[in-house]
Backbone of each chain as ProteinMPNN parsed JSONL, in Angstrom:
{"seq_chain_A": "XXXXXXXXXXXXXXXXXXXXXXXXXXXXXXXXXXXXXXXXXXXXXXXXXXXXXXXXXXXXXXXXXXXXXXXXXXXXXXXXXXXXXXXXXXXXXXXXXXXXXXXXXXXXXXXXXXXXXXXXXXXXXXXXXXXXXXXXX", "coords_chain_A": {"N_chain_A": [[0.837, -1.206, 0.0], [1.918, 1.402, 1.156], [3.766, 1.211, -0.765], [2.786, 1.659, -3.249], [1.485, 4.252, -3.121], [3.89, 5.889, -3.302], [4.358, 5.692, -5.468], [2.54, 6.66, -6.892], [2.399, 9.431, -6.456], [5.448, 10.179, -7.119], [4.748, 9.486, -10.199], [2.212, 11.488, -10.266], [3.553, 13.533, -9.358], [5.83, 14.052, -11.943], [4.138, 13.902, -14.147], [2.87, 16.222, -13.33], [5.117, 17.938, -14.106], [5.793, 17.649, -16.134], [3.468, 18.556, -18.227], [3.096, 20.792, -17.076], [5.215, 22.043, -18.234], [4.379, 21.309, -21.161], [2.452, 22.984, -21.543], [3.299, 25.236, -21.229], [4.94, 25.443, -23.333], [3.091, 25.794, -25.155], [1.335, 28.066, -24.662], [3.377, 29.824, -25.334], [3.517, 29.979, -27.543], [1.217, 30.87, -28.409], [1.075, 32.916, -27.366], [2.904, 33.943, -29.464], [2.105, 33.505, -31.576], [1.877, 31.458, -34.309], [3.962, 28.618, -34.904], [6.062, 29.471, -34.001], [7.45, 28.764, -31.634], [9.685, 25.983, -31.049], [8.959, 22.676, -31.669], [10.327, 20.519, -31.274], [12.014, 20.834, -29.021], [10.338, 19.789, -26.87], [11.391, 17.206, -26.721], [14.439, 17.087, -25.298], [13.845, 18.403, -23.028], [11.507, 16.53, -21.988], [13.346, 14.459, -21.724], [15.581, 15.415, -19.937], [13.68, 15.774, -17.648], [12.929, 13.445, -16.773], [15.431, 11.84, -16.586], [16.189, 13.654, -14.726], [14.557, 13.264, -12.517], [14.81, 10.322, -12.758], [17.743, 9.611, -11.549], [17.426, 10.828, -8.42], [15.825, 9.025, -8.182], [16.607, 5.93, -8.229], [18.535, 6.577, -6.355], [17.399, 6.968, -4.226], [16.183, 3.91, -4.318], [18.646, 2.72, -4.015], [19.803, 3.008, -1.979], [17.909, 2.039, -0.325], [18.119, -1.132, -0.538], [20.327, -1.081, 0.229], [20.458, -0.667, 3.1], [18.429, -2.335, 4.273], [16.52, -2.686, 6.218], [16.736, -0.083, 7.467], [15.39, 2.667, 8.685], [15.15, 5.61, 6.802], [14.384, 8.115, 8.141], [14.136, 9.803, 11.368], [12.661, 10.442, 14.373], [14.736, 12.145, 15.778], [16.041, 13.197, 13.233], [13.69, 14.585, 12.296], [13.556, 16.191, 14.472], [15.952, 17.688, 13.601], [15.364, 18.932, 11.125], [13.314, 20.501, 11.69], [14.558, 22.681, 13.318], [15.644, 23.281, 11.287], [14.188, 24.215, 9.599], [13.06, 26.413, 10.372], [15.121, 28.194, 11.43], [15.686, 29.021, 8.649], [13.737, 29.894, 7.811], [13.345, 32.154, 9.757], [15.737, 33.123, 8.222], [15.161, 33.793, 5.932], [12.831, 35.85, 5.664], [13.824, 37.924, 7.44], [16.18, 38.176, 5.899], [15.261, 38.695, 3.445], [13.724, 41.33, 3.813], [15.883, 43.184, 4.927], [17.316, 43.228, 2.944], [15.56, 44.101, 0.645], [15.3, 47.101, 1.745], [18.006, 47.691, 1.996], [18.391, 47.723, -0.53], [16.399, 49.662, -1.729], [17.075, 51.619, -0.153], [19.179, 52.504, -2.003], [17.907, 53.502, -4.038], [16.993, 51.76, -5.255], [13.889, 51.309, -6.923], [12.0, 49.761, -8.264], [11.684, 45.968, -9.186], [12.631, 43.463, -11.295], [10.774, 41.292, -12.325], [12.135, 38.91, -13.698], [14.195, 38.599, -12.103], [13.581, 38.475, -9.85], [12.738, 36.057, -9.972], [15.011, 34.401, -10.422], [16.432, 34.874, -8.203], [14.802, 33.648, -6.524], [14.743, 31.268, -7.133], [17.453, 30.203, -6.832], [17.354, 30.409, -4.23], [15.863, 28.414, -3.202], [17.286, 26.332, -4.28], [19.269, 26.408, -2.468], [17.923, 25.664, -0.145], [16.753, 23.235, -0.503], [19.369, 22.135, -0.288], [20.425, 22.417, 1.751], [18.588, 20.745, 3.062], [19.124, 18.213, 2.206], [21.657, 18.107, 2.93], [21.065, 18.391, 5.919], [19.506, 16.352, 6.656], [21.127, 14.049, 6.26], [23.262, 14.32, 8.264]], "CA_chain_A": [[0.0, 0.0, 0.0], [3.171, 2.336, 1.268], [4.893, 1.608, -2.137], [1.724, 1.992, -4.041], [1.612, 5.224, -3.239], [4.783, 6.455, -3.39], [4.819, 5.658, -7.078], [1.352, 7.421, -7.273], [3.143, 10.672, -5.888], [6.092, 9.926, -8.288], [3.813, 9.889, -11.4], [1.931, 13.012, -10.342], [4.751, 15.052, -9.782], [6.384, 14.504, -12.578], [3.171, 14.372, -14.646], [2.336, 17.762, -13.544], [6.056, 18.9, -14.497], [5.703, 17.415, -17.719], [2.149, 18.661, -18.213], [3.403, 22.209, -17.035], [6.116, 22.211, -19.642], [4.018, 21.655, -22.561], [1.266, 23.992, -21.588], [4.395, 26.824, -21.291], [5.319, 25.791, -24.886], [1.738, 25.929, -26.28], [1.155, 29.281, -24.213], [4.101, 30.939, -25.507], [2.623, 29.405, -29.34], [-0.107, 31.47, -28.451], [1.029, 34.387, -27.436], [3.875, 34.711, -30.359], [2.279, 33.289, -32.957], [2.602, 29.894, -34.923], [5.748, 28.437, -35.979], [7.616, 30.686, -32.764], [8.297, 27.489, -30.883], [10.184, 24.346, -32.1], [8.327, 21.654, -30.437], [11.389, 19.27, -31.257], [12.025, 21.211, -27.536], [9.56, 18.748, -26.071], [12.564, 15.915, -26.413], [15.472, 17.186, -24.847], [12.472, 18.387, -21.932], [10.976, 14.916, -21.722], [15.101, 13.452, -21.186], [15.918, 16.144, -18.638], [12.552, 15.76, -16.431], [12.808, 11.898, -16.813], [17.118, 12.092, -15.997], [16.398, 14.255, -13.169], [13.651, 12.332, -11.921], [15.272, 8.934, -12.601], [18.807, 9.895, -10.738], [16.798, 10.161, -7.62], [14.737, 7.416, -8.1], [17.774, 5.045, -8.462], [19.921, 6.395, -5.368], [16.717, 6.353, -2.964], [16.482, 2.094, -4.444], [19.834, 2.116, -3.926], [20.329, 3.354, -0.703], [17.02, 1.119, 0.673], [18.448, -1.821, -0.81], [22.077, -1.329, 1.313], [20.055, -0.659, 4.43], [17.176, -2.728, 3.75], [15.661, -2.25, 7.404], [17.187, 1.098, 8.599], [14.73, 3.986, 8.193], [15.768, 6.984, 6.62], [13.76, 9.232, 9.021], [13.102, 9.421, 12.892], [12.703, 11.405, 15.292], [16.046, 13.121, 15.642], [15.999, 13.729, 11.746], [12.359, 15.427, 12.377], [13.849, 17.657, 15.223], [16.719, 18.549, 12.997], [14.727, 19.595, 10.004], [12.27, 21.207, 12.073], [15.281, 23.407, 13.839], [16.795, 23.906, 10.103], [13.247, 25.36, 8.667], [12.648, 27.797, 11.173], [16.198, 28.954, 11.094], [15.233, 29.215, 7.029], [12.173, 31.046, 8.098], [13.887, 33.355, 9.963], [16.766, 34.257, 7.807], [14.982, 34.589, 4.678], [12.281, 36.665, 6.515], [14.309, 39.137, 7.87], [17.359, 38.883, 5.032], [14.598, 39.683, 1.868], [13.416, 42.155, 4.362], [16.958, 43.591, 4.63], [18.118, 43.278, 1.118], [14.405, 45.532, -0.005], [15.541, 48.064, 2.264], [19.059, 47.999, 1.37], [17.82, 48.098, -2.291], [15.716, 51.005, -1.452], [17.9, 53.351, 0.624], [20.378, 52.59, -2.858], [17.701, 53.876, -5.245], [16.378, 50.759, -6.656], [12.954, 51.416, -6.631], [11.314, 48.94, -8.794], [12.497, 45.15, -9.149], [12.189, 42.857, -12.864], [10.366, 39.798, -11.815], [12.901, 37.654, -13.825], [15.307, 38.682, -11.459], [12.886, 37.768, -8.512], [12.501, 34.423, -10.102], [16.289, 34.051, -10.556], [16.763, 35.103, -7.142], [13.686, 32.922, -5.704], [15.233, 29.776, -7.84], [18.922, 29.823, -5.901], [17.176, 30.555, -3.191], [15.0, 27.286, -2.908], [18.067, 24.977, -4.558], [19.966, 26.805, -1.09], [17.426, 25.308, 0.878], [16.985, 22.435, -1.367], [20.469, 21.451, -0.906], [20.357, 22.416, 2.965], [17.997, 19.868, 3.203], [19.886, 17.032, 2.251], [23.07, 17.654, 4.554], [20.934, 17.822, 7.29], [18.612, 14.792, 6.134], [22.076, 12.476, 6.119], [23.719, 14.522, 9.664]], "C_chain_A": [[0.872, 1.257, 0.0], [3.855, 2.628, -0.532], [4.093, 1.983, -3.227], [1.374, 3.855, -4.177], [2.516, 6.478, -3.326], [5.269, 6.344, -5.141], [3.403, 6.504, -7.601], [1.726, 8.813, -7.0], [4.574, 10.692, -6.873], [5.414, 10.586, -9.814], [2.671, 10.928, -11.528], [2.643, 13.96, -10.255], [5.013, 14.878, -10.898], [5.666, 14.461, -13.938], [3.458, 15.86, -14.79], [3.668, 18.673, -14.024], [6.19, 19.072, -15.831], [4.6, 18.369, -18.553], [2.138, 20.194, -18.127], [4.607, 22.564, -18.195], [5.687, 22.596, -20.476], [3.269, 22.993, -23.003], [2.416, 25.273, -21.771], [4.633, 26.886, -22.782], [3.858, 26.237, -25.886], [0.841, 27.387, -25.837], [1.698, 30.037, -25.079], [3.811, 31.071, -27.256], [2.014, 30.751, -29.62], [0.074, 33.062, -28.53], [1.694, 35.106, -28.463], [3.192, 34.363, -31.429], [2.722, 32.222, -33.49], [3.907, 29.696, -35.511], [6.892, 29.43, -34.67], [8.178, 29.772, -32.364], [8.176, 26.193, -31.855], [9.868, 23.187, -30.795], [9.487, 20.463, -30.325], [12.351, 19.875, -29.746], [11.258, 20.116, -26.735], [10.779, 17.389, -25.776], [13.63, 15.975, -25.597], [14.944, 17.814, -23.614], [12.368, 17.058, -21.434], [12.574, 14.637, -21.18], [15.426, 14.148, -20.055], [15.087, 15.491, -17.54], [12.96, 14.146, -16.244], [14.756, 11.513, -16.043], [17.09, 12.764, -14.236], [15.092, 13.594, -12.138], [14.379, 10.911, -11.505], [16.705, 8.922, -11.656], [18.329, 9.373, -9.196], [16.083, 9.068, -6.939], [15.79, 6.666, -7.45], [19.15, 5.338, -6.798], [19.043, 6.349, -4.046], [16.562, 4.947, -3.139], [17.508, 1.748, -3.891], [20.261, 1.936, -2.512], [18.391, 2.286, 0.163], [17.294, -0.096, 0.266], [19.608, -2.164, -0.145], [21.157, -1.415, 2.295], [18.555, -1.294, 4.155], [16.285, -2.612, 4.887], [15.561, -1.178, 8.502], [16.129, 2.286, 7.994], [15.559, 5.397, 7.776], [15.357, 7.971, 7.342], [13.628, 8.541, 10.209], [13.367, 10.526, 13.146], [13.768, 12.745, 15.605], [16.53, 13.425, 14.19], [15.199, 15.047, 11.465], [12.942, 16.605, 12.951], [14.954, 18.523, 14.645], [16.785, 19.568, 11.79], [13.835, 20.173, 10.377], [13.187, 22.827, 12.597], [15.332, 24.207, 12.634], [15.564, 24.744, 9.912], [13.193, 26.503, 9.237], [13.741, 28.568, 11.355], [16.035, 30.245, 9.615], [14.495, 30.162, 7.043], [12.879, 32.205, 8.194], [14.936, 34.145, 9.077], [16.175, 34.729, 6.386], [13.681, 35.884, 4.844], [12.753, 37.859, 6.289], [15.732, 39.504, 6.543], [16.495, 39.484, 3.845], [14.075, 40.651, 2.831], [14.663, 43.192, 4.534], [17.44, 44.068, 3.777], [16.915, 44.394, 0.311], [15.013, 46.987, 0.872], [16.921, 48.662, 1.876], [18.889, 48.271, -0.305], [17.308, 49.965, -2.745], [16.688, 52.289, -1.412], [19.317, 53.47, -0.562], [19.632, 53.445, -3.855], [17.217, 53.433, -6.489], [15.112, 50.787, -6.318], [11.786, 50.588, -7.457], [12.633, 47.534, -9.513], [11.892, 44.089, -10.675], [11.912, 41.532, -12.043], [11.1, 39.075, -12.492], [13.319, 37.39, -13.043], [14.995, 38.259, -10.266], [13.228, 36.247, -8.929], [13.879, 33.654, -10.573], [16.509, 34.064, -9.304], [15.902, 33.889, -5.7], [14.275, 31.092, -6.383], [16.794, 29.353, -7.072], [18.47, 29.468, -4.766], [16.875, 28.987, -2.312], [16.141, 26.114, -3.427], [18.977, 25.709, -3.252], [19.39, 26.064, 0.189], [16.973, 23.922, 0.559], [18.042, 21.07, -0.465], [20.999, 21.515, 1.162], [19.823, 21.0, 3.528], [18.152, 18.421, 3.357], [21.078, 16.571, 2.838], [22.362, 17.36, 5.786], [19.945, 16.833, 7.642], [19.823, 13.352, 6.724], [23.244, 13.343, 7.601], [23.5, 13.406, 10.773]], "O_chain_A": [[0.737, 2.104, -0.883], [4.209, 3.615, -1.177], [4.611, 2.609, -4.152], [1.089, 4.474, -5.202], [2.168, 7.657, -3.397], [6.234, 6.806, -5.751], [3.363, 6.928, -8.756], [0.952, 9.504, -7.662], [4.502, 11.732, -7.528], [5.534, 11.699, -10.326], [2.205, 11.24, -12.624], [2.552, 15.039, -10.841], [4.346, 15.724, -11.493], [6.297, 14.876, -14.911], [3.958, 16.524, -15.698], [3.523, 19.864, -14.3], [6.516, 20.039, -16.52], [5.018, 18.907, -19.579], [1.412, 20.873, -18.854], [4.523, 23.561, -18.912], [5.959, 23.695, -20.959], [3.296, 23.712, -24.002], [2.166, 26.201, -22.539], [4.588, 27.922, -23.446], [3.753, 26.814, -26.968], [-0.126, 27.772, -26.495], [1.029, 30.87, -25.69], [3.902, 32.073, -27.965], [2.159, 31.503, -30.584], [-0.388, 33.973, -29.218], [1.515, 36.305, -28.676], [3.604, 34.9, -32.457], [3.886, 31.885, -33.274], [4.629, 30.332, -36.278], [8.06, 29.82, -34.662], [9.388, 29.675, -32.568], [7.429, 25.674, -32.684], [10.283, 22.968, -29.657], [9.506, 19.635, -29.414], [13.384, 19.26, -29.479], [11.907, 19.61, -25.82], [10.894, 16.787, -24.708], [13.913, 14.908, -25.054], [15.878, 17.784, -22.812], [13.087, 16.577, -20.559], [12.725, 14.674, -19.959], [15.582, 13.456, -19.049], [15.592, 14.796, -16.658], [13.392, 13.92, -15.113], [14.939, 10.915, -14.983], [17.637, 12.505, -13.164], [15.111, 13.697, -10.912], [14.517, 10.466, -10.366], [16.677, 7.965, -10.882], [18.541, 8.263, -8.708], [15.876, 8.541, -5.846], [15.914, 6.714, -6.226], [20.105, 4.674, -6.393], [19.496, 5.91, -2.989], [16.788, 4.385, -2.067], [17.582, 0.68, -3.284], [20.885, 1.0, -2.011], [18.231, 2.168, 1.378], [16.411, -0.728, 0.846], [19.931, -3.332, 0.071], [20.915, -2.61, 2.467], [17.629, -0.554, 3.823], [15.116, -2.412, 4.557], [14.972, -1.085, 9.578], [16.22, 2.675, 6.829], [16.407, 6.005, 8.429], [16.074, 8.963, 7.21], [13.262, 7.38, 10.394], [14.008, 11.402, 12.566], [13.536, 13.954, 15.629], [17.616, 14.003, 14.138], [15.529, 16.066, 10.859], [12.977, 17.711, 12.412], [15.08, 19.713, 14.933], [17.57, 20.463, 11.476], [13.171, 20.614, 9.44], [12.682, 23.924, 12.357], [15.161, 25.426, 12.631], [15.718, 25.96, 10.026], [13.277, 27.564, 8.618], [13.486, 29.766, 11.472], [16.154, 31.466, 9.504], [14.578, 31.182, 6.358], [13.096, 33.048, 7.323], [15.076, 35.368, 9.082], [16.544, 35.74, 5.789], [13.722, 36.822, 4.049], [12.438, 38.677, 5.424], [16.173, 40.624, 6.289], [16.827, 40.534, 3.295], [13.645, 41.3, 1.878], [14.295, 44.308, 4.169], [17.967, 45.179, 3.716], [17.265, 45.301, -0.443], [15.04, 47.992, 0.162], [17.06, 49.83, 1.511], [19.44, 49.142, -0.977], [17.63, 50.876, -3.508], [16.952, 53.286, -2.083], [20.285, 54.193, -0.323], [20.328, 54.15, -4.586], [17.036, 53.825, -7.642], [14.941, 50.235, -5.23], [10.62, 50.876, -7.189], [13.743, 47.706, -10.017], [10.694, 44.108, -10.956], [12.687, 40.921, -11.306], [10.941, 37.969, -11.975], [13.251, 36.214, -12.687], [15.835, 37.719, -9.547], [13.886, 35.453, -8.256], [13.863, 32.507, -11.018], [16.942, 32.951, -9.006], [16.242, 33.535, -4.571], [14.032, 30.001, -5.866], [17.088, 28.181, -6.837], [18.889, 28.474, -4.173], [17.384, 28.558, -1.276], [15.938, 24.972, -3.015], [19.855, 24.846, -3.222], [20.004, 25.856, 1.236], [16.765, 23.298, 1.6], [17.821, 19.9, -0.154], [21.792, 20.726, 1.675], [20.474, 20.273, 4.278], [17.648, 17.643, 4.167], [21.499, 15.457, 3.149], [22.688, 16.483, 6.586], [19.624, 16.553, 8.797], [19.598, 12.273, 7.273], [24.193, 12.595, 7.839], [23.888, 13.597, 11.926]]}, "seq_chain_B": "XXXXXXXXXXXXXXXXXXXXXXXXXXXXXXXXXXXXXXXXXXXXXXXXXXXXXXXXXXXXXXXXXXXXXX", "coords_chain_B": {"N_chain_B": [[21.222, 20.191, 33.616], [23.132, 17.794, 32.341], [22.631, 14.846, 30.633], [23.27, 11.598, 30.674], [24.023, 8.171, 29.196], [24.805, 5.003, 29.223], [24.558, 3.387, 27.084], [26.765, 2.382, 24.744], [28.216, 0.829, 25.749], [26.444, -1.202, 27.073], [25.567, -1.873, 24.643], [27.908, -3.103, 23.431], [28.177, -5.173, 25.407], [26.225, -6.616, 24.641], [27.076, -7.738, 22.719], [25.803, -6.676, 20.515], [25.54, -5.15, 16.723], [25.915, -1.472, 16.074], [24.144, -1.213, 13.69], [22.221, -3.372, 13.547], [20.923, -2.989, 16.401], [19.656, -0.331, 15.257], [18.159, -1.058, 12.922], [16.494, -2.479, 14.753], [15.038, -1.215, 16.027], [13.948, 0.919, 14.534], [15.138, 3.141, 14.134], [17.623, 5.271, 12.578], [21.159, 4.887, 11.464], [23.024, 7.158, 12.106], [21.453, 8.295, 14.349], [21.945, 6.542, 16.439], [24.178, 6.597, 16.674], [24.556, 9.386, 17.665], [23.598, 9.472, 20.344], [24.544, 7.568, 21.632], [26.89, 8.858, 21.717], [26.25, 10.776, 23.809], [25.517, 13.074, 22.527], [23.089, 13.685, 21.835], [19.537, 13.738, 23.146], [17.218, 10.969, 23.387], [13.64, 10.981, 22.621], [11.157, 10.708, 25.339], [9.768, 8.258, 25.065], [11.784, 6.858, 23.099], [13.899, 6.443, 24.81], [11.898, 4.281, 26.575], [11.714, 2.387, 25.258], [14.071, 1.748, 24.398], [15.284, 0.878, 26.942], [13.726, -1.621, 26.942], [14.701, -2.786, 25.144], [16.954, -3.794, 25.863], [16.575, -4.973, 28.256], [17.333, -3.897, 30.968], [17.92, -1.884, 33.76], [16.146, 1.436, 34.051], [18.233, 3.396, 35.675], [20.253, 2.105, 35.21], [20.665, 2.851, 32.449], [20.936, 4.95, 32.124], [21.817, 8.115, 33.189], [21.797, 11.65, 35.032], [24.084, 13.864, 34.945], [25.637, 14.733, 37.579], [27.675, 16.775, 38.664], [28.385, 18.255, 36.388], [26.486, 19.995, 36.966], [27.749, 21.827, 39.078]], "CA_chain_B": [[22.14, 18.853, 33.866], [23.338, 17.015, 31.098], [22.303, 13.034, 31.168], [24.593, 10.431, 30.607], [23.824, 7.153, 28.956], [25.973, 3.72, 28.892], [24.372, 2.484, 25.579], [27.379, 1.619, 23.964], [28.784, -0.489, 26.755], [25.553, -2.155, 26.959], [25.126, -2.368, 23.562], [28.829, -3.945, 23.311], [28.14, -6.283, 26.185], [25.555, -7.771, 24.67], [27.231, -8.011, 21.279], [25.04, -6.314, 19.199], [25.98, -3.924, 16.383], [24.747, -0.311, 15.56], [23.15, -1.475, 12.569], [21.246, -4.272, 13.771], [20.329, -1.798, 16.621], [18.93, 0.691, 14.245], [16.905, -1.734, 12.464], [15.417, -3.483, 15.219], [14.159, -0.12, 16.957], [13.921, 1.647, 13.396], [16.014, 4.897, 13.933], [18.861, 5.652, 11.757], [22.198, 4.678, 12.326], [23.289, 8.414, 12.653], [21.235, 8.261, 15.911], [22.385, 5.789, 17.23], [26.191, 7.102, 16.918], [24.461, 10.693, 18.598], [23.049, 9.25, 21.65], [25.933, 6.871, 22.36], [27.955, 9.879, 22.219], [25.464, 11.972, 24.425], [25.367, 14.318, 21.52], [21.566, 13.951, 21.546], [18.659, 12.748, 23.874], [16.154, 10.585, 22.59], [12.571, 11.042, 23.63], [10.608, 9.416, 26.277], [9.122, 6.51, 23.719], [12.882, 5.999, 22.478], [14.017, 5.527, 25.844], [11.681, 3.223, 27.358], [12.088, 1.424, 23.731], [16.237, 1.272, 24.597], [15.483, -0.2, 28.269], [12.968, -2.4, 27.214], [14.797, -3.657, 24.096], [18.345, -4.173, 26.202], [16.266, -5.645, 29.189], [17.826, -3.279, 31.713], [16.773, -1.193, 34.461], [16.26, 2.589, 33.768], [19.488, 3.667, 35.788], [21.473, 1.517, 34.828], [21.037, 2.949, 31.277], [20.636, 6.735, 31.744], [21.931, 9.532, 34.807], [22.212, 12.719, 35.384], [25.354, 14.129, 35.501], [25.6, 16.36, 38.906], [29.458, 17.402, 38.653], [28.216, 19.707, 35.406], [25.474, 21.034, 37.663], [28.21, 22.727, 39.697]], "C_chain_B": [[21.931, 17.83, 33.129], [22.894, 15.459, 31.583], [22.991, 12.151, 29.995], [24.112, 9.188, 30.345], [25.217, 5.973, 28.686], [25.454, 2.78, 27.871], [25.471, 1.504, 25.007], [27.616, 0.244, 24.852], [27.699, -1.544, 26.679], [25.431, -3.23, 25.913], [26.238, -3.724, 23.508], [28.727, -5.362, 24.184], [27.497, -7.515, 25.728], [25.909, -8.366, 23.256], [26.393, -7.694, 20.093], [25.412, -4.869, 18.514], [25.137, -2.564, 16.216], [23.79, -0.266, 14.807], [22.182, -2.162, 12.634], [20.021, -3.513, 14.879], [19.444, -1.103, 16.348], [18.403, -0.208, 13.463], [15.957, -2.15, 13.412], [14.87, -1.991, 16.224], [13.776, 0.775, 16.244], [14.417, 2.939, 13.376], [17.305, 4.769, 13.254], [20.026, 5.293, 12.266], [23.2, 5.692, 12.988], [23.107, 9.25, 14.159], [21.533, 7.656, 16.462], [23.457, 5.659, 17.783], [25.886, 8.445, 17.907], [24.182, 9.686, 19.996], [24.341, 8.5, 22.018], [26.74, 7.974, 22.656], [27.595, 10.824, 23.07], [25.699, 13.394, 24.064], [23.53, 14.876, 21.379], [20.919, 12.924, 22.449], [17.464, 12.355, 23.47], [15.049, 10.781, 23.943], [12.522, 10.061, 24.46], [10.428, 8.082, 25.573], [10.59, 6.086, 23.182], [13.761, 5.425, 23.095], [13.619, 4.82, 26.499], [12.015, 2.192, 26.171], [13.344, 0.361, 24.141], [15.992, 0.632, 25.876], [14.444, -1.119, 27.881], [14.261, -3.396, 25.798], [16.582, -4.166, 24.825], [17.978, -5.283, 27.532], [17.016, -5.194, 30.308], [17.224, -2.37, 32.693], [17.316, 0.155, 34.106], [17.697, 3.098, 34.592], [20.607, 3.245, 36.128], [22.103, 1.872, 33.491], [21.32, 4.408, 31.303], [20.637, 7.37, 33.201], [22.239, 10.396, 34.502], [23.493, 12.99, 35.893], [25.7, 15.685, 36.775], [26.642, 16.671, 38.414], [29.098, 18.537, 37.72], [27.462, 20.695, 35.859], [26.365, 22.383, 38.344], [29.333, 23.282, 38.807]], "O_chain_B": [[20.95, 17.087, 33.116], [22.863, 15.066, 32.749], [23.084, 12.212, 28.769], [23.583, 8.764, 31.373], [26.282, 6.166, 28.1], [25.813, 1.606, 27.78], [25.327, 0.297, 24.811], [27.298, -0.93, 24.662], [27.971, -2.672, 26.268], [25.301, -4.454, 25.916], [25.896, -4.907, 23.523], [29.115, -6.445, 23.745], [27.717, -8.701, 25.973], [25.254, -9.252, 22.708], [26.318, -8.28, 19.013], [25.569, -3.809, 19.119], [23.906, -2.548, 16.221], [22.772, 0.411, 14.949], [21.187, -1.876, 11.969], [18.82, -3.385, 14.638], [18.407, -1.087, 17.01], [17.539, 0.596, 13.113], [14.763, -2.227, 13.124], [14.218, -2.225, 17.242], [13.196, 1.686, 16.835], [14.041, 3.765, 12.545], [18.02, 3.86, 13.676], [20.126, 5.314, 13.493], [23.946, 5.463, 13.94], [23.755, 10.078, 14.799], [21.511, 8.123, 17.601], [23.828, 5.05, 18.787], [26.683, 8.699, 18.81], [25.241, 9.266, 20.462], [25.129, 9.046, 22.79], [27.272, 8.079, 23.762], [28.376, 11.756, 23.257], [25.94, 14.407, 24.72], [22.989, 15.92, 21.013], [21.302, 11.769, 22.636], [16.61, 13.193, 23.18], [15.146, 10.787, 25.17], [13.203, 9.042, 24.576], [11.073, 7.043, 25.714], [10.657, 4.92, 22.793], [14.405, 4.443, 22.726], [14.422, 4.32, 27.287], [12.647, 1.169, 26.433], [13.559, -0.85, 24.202], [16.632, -0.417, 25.945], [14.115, -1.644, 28.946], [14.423, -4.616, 25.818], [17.293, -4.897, 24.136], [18.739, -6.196, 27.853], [17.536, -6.16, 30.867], [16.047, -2.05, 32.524], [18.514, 0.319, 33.873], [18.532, 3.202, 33.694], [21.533, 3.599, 36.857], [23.251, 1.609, 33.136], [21.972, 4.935, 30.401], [19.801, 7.227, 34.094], [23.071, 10.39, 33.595], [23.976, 12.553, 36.938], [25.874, 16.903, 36.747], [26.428, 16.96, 37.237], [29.389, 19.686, 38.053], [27.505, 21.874, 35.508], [26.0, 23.556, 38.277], [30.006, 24.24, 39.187]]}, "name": "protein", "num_of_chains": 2, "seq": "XXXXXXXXXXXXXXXXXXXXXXXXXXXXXXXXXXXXXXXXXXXXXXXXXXXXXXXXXXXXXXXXXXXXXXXXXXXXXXXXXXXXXXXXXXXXXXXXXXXXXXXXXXXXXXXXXXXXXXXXXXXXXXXXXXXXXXXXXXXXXXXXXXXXXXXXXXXXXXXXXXXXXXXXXXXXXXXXXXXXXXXXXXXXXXXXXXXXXXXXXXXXXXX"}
């Protein structure tokens, strides 16, 4: 039942990543005009999502296959990822609260949402990547 | 006032490894290296767990260390 659904959570995520992909290419169709996008993009898409999907896959098998009865989570995992978020909380909190003000009192008074979503994309592989040192601590 | 466990010794006495350990009480083997080292204290439920699963009496496994008190 456990593994049943962990492959049902599997195949909706990466459904909906897939699924969000196309719709971006058949959006941007839309908005430019036929013939803008080269759908032969959909392939080297599909191999990425499926690569970066399958990586994972293959080193959580791998790693429950060495330890075939050791849990990857307890209790003292919980309290250490519970410590880390709220750390997280707090510093991104008060540092994008910081960094607008420091922005401000420089003169930058309006910000390019790429640059948010460049800035919001490190941000989350920072915490991402946090996640997994103190997952295996 | 820090508290002081004799896990390993136990553990060693009775010949059983960390790994087997950490399967048969299901916590990680990462915990099982903290607490031996009284780097970390497991809850209530993980210590009656550890005296029930060593067959020991509670302080024989786990004290308070006065000396740090002062």
């Amino acid at each position: 039942m456990k593994k049943r659904f962990q492959v049902l959570i599997y195949i909706f995520m990466y459904g909906s990543i897939v699924a969000g992909a196309i719709l971006g290419l058949y959006l941007v169709e839309r908005v430019e005009g036929p013939g803008f996008v080269d759908y032969h993009l959909v392939i080297p898409m599909l191999v990425g999502i499926i690569g970066g999907a399958g990586v994972p896959f293959c080193i959580s098998l791998w790693n429950k296959k060495r330890n075939k009865k050791v849990p990857e989570v307890d209790e003292r995992v919980i309290s250490l990822l519970r410590k880390y978020f709220l750390i997280v909380l707090y510093i991104v909190l008060i540092g994008s609260g910081f960094a607008l003000v420091t922005l401000y009192s420089l003169g930058v008074h309006s910000i390019e949402t790429g640059m948010l979503i460049a800035v919001l994309s490190g941000l989350y592989s920072l915490i991402g990547l946090g996640f997994l040192i103190i997952k295996r601590l | 006032m820090p508290v002081i466990n004799h896990i390993k010794e136990i553990r060693q006495r009775k010949g059983i490894t960390q790994v087997k350990m950490a399967e048969d009480l299901q916590i990680t083997r990462q915990t099982v290296n903290a607490i031996e080292k009284n780097k970390y204290n497991p809850s209530l439920e993980l210590a009656l767990k550890l005296i029930a699963y060593f067959n020991v009496p509670i302080e024989e496994m786990f004290y308070l260390d006065h000396r740090k008190e002062k």
